[in-house]
N, C-alpha and C positions, 0 to 999 in steps of 0.2 A: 459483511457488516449488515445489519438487520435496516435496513434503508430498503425503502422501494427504490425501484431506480426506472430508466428510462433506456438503461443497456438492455438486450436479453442476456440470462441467465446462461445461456450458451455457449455467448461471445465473451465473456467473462471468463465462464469455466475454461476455454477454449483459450485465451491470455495467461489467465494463470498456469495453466498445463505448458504452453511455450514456457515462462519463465522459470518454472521450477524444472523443466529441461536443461535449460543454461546452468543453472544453478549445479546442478545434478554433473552435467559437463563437466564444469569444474571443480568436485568433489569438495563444494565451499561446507564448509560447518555451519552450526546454526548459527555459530557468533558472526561469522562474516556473511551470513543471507540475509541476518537483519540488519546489518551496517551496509548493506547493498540496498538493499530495498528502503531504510531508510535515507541512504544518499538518494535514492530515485525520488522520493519522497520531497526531499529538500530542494532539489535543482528544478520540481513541475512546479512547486508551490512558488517560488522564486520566480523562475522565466513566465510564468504565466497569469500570478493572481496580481493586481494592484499591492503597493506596498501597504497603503491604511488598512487591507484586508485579509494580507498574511498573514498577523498572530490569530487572529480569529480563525480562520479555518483550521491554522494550525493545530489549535484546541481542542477545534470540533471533530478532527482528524485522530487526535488521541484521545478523546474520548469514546468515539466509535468501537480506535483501537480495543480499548480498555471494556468498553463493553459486550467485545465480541470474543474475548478470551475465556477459554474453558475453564469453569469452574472445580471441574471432579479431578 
């Protein structure tokens, strides 16, 4: 997502590379990697944001989505 962040870029690539290991593990299809990842999605934003402020990230969350998806 085109965000600065406060992670490094490292430790990111380095998360992501674990999970699509799992993924990979378990010879999940695309359909069920983003019903995975969007359950992971829905149980951080849940256990972790205040509830007055979960639709709102949630937004901001799909829209990032949305604007970080390949256009070509």
């Amino acid at each position: 997502m085109p965000i600065t962040s406060k992670y490094s870029t490292k430790k990111v690539e380095q998360i992501i590379d674990d999970v699509f290991d799992v993924l990979d593990k378990h010879k999940t299809s695309p359909e069920l990697a983003l019903m995975v990842v969007g359950d992971i999605a829905t149980n951080i934003i849940n256990a972790n944001v205040p509830v007055a402020q979960r639709e709102v990230l949630a937004q901001k969350f799909a829209k990032a989505l949305q604007a970080s998806i390949k256009k070509d």
